[in-house]
N, C-alpha and C positions, 0 to 999 in steps of 0.2 A: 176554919171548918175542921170537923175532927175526923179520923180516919183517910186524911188521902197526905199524902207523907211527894213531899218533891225533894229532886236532887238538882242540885247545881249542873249548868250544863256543861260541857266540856269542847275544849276547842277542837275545831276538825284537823287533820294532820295539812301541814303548809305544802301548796301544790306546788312551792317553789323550789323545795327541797325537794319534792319526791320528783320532779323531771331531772335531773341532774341524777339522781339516782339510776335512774331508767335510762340513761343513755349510758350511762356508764356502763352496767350490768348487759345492754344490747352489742356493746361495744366488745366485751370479754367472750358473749357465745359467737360474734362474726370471727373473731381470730381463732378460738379454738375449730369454729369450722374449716379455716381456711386450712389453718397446718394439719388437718385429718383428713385433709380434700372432700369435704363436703360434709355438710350432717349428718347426711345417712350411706356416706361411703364409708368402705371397707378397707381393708388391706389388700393391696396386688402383688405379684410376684413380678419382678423386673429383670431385664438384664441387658449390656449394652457391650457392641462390638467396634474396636479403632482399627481402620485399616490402613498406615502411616506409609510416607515417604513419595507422595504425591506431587508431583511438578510440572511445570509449565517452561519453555525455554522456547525463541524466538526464532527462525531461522533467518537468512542472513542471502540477500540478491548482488553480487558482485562480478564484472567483470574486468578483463583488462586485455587491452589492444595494444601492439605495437605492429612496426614492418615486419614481415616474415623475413625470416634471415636469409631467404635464396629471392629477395625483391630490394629494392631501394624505393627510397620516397619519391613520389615524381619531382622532378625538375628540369624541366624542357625548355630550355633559352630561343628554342628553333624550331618551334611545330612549323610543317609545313602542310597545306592542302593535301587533302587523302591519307594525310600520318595519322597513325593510331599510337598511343601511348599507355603504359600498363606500371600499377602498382600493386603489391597483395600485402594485403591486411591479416595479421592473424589476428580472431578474435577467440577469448576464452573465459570459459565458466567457471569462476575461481569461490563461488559459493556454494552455498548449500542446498541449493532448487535449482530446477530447471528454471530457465527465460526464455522470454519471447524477447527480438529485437526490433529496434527501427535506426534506418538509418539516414541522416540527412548531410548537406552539404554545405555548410557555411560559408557563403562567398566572405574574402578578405578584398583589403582595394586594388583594384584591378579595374580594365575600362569596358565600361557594358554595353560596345558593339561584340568585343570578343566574348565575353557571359553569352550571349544572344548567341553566339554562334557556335560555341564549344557542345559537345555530344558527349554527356558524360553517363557513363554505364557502370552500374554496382551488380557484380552476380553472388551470390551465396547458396553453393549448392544445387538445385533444381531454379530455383530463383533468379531473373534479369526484371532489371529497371532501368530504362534507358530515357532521358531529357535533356532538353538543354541545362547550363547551367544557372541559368536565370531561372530556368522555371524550377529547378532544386530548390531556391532560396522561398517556396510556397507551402513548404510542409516536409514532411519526410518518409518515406518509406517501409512499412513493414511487412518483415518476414514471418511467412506464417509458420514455420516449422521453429520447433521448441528446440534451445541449447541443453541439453543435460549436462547437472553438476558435475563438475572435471571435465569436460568433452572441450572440443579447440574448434573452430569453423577456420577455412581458409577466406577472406571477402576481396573480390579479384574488382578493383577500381580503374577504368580505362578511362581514358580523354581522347576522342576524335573531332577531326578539323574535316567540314566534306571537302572532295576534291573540288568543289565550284565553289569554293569561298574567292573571295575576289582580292585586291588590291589592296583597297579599304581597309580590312584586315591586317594587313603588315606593320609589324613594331607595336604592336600593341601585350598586353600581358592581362592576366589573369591569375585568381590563385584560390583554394579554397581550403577547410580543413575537411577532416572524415569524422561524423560525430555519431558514437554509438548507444543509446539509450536501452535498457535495458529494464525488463518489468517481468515479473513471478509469473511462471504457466500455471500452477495448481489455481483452481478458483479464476482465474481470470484467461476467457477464453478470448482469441485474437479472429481475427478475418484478414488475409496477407490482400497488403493493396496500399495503395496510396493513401497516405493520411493529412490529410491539409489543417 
């Protein structure tokens, strides 16, 4: 036919190429977003302040007990009915907090009609605790008044036998130690009494 004139078609551009294209090119405007903080952020003015030399250090609950040097340890070969027997403990606050104390009675071996019968008294201060010594070996004792770091308590430890102990009793022994447990006052408040 005359007058109408065609051209060869042309192929479409390959959709295989142009996706790899488009991710790429999506790929270069997310990073330049991101190091400009955002697409359509700006410039900020900044500034930033160190305040150095910050620390933390632990503090430290220690005590130490010995005889007081105007007492001796008990050692009584010969309690007798209605005898009263005395030793003084110095205790001391050789840390860096206050404490609270407790104090209990370890029986050692000994025979336990005399445990049963022994009247053992701990005073500290305003403070008396008085039991048998059997019934010491149930728990132990705390003082409700706080030790302050450096400060020394005198702890006055008696042994009494009543005058109506009988017969029974004769020749027999007993023995115990004095043991002083000690625990931080800040944050951790006490109730003075028996602790089982």
């Amino acid at each position: 036919m005359s007058g109408i004139t065609t051209a060869p078609a042309t192929a479409s551009a390959n959709p295989r190429r142009a996706r790899p294209i488009g991710i790429a090119a999506a790929a270069v405007i997310v990073a330049a977003a991101i190091a400009t903080g955002g697409v359509y952020a700006g410039a900020y003015f900044t500034s930033q302040a160190t305040v150095t030399g910050q620390s933390v250090g632990t503090a430290t609950v220690e005590i130490e007990a010995g005889t007081a040097t105007t007492s001796a340890v008990l050692a009584v070969p010969s309690l007798l009915p209605g005898a009263t027997e005395t030793t003084v403990i110095t205790l001391e606050n050789t840390g860096s907090e206050d404490v609270y104390y407790t104090v209990s009675l370890p029986a050692t071996v000994g025979d336990d009609a005399l445990e049963d019968a022994l009247q053992v008294t701990v005073i500290a201060g305003p403070e008396t605790h008085t039991r048998t010594l059997t019934a010491w070996q149930g728990g132990a004792y705390q003082f409700g008044v706080a030790l302050g770091d450096g400060e020394s308590i005198h702890l006055t430890v008696s042994v009494a036998l009543a005058a109506t102990a009988d017969d029974s009793l004769q020749g027999l022994d007993a023995g115990f130690a004095v043991t002083i447990d000690a625990i931080q006052a800040r944050n951790h408040p006490v109730t003075a009494g028996w602790v089982a």
